[in-house]
Every structure is written in structure tokens, then in C-alpha cells.
C-alpha positions in Angstrom: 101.6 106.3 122.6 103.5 108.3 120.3 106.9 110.0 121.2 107.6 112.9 122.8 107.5 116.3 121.2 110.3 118.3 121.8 110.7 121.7 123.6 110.2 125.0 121.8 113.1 127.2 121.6 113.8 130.7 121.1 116.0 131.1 118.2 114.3 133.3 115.9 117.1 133.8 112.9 118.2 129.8 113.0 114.7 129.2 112.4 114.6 131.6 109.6 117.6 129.9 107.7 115.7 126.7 108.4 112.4 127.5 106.8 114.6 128.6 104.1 116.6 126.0 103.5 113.2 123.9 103.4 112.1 126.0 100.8 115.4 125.4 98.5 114.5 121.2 99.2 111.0 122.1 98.2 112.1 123.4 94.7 114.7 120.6 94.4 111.7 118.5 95.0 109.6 119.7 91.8 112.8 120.5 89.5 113.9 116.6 90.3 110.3 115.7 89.4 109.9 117.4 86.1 113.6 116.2 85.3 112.7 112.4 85.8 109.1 113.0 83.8 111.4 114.4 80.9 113.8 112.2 81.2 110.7 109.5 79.9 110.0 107.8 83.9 106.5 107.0 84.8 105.2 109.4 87.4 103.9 106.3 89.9 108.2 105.5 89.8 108.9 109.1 90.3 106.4 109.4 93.5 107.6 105.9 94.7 111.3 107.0 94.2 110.5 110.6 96.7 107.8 108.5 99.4 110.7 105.2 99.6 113.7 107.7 100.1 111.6 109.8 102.9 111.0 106.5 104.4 114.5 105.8 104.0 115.8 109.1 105.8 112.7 109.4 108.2 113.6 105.4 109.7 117.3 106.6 109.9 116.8 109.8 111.9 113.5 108.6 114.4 113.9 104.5 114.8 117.5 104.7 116.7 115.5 107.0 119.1 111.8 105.8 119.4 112.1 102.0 118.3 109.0 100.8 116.4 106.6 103.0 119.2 107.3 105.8 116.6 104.6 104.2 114.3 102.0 103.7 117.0 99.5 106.8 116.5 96.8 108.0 119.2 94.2 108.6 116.4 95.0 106.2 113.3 92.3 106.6 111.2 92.9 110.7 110.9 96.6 110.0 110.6 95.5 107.6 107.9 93.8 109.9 106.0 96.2 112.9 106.2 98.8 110.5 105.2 96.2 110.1 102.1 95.9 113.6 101.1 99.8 114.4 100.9 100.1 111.4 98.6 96.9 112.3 96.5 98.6 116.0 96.5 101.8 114.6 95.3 100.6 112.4 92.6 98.7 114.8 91.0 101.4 118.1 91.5 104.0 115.4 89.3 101.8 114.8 87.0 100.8 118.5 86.2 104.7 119.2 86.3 105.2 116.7 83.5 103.1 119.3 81.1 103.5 122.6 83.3 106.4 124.6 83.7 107.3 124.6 87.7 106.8 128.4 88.3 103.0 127.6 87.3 102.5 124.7 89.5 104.1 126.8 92.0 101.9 129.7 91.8 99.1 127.8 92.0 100.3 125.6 95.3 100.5 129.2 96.7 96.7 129.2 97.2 97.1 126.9 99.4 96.5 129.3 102.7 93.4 130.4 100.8 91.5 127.5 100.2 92.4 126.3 104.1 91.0 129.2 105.2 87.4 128.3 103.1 88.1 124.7 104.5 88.4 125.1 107.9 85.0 127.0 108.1 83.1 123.5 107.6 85.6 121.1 109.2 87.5 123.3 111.9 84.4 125.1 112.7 86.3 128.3 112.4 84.1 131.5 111.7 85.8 133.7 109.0 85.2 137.4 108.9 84.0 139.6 106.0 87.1 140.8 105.1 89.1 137.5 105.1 86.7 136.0 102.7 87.2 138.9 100.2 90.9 137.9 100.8 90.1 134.5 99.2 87.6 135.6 96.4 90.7 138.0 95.6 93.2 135.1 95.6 90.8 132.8 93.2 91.2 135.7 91.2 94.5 135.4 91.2 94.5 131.6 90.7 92.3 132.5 87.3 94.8 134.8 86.1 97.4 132.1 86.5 95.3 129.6 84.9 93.4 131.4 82.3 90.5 128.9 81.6 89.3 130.6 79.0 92.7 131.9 76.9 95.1 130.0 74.8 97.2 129.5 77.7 95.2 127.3 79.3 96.4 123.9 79.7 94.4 121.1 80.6 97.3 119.6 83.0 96.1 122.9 85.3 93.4 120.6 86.4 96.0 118.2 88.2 97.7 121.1 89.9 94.2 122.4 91.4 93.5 119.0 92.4 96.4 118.9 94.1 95.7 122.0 95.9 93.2 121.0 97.3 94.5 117.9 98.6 97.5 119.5 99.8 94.7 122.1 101.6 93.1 119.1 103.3 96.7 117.3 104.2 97.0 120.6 106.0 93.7 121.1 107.6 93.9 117.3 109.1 97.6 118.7 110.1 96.1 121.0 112.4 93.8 118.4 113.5 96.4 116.4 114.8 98.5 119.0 116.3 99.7 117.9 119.9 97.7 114.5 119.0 100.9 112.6 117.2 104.6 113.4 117.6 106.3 114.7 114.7 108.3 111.1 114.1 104.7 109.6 113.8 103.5 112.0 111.5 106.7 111.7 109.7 106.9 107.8 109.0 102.9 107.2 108.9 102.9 109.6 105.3 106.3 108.1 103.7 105.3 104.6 105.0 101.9 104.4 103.6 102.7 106.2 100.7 105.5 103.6 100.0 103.3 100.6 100.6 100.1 102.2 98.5 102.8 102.5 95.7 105.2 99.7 95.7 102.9 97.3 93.4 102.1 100.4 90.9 105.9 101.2 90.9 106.7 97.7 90.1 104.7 97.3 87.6 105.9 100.7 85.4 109.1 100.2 86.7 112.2 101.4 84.3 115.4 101.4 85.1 117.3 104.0 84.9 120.1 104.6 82.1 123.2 106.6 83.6 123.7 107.8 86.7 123.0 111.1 86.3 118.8 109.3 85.9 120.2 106.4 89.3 121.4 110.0 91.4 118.1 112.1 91.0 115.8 109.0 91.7 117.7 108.2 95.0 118.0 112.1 96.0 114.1 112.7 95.7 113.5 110.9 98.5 116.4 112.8 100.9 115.2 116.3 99.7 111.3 115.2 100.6 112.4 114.0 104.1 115.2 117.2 104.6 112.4 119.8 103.7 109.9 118.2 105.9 112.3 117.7 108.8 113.5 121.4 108.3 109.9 122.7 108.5 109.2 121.2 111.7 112.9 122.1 112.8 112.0 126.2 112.0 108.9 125.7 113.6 110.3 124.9 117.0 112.4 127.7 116.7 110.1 130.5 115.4 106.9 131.7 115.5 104.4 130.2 112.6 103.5 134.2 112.0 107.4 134.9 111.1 108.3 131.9 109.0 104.4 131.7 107.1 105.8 134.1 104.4 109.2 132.8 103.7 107.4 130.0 101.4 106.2 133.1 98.8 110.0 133.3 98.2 109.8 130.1 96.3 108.6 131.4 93.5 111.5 132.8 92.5 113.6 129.9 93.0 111.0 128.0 90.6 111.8 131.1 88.1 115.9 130.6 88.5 115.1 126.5 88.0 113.0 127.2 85.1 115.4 129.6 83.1 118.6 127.8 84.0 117.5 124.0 83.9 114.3 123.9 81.8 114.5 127.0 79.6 111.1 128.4 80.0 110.4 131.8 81.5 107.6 132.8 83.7 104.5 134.7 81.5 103.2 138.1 82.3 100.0 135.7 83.4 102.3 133.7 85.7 104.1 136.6 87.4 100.3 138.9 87.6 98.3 136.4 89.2 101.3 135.2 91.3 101.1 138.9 92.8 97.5 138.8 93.8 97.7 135.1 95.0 100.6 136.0 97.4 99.0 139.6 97.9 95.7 137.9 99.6 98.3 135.2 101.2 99.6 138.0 103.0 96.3 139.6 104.3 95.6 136.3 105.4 98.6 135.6 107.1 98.3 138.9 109.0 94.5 138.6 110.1 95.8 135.3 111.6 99.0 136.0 113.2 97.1 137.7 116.2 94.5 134.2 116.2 98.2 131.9 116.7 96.8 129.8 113.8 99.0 131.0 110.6 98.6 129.0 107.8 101.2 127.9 105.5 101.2 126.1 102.0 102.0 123.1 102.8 104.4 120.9 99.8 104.4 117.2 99.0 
């Protein structure tokens, strides 16, 4: 059996600060990412480098407590393939960041709460109403206004970052799947362990070491802010309501924009910023039809 999941607590504005905080290890996450790919490091490296660190952080924190029971899952083959679908998500998301500026990929990962909502009609078995579903066909728009398929703007490394949406859709509909099933030190070190074990022979092979230090410090940090933004999310959500902290991930977007200016020197476009709007816009409605249901969803991050 898995270990025990801890008591829910009232503390509403700690578990604000919380989500956050998660939000600013999110966007360390993707700037780190795009830093390594420009920095000439193979993207398998860069994802082994975030999944081994987790590990790292995720063992540290849960096995003093747990012992080895941590691993031991009540429904393996579903924990198996979430643990699949964050790693498919995060392959994918560094790859489109090694063409894409990050306010893109982030826009795009904000449809995330959309194309759950389309998902869990087939898998969940949840019925969606008229209104919701003209939520989503609103957000799509949105998602075509970011991606422009058929302007100049259009960049083929779009098609990673949509793939990775929808990956990172499915991590979080098998997410809800397992809620109350696994603890959250299982569903911690099942996704950084397999991840680190899928990659390790990939990694190896492209490895390259890294030059200075400043290249050593970002590859072993990846890894802390994956576990610290992961451990923070669940942290908020024993301490607030789902419907409160659902819409404190929009506010990454303009964190992305700060990275992007300061760090990258690209600005978001007019395309960027307009279809950002409607994406979030639909998010919203979303987010309110399903606050009364008790089943918010959130864009989940790799």
C-alpha cells in the first residue's frame, strides 16, 4: 500500500503564496530549458538532467519517511502510464522551446484546462454542457491565433508544443484518475523514477559535458525546480481550494514575458498576447462552470 495522504488544512493565503511560488519554479523550469538548448546540449540530456534531479529531491524528502513502500502503487499500470504522459509532455515542450520563444510555449500549455475538458467526456465519462463546449471551440480559437497555421509566423516547432498539450492533458486526466488511489510520494517518485530510467541510456549516449559552471549549475538546478514546483502544487492544494488556486497559473504568462525580454531578448507578438487573452478568457469560464462541480482543472507543467 501506498503512504498516507495527509490532512487538508485551512490556510487559504499560505496556499496562495504556494501556488505562486510553483508558478515562478514552473518558469524557471522552461527559461533553464531553453538556456541549456542554446547553450548547444541535447534535449534527451536536458530532460534527463530535470527527471534525475526530481528523483534526487523527491528520494530526499519522501524515503526518510515512507522507506521503499513509497514506490509500491495500488494500481501500477495507470501510474505507469501517467508517469508516461508527463515525460512524453516534457520531451516534446523542450524541444518546441529550443525554436519557440517561452511566452509561446506558454500560451499554448494554457489550453491545457480545455482540451481536459474535451478529454474527460470519452475517458471520465463526464457529460459537458452546451455552453462549456463553446468555451473550448473559443479557446482553440485562441490556440490558432497563437499559432497562426496559415501566416508567416507559423513555425513548425508549434507542432511539439501541441503535442505536448495534449500529453500534458492526458498526464492530468490519469491524475484525476488516481486521485485518493496513490499517495502523493508515489505519484511523486513513480514519474521522476521512470522518467530517469526510460532516459538514462538516451542521455548517455548524447551526453556532453558541460563547459563552465554557469552550463554544471543550470543542469543540476533543473531537477530541484521540477521537484519544488511539483511539491508546492500539492503543498497549495492541501491548503486551498482547487477553485481559488486554478487561476493563479494564467499569471505565468507574464513571468514567461519578463524571462523573455530580460534573458532571451524576444518580446511577446500582438499574435501571442491576442490569442493568450481568449485562451485564458475560455480558461476562466471553464474554471467557473466547474468550481460548483469540485472538479477544477488546472494546466498541469512538466
Amino acid at each position: 500500500m501506498s503512504g498516507p495522504v495527509p490532512p487538508r488544512e485551512e490556510r487559504t493565503a499560505a496556499g496562495v503564496a504556494m501556488m505562486a511560488l510553483a508558478v515562478v519554479f514552473f518558469t524557471c523550469i522552461d527559461t533553464s530549458a531553453k538556456w541549456l538548448n542554446l547553450a548547444g546540449f541535447p534535449v534527451m540530456q536536458i530532460v534527463f538532467a530535470r527527471y534525475a534531479g526530481h528523483l534526487v529531491y523527491a528520494s530526499a524528502l519522501y524515503l526518510p519517511q515512507e522507506g521503499l513502500n513509497a514506490f509500491r502503487s495500488n494500481h501500477a499500470p495507470k501510474q505507469f502510464l501517467r508517469s508516461l504522459f508527463l515525460l512524453a509532455s516534457t520531451v516534446l515542450n523542450f524541444q518546441a522551446l529550443k525554436y519557440l520563444p517561452i511566452t509561446v510555449t506558454t500560451t499554448i500549455a494554457f489550453a491545457g484546462p480545455i482540451v481536459v475538458t474535451l478529454l474527460a467526456i470519452p475517458i471520465l465519462g463526464e457529460k459537458v454542457g452546451i455552453r462549456r463546449l463553446l468555451a473550448v471551440c473559443t479557446g482553440f480559437l485562441g490556440v490558432l491565433v497563437v499559432v497562426q497555421p496559415w501566416g508567416a509566423e507559423f513555425h513548425p516547432a508549434m507542432l511539439f508544443s501541441l503535442a505536448a498539450l495534449f500529453f500534458a492533458s492526458m498526464y492530468f486526466v490519469m491524475t484525476r484518475m488516481l486521485a485518493g488511489v496513490d499517495s502523493i510520494a508515489t505519484q511523486q517518485l513513480w514519474s521522476s523514477a521512470l522518467a530517469t530510467a526510460i532516459l538514462t541510456p538516451f542521455a548517455w549516449y548524447v551526453w556532453s559535458w558541460p563547459e563552465t559552471a554557469g552550463q554544471l549549475t543550470v543542469l543540476l538546478i533543473i531537477g530541484a525546480f521540477g521537484a519544488l514546483g511539483h511539491i508546492c502544487v500539492t503543498i497549495a492544494h492541501r491548503w486551498a481550494d482547487a477553485s481559488i488556486l486554478a487561476p493563479l497559473i494564467y499569471s505565468q504568462i507574464f513571468m514567461a514575458a519578463f524571462v523573455g525580454i530580460l534573458i532571451f531578448d524576444t518580446y511577446p507578438t500582438i499574435y501571442t498576447l491576442g490569442g493568450g487573452s481568449i485562451i485564458i478568457a475560455s480558461g476562466i469560464y471553464i474554471w467557473h462552470r466547474e468550481r460548483g462541480k469540485g472538479a477544477v482543472p488546472r494546466p498541469p507543467h512538466p
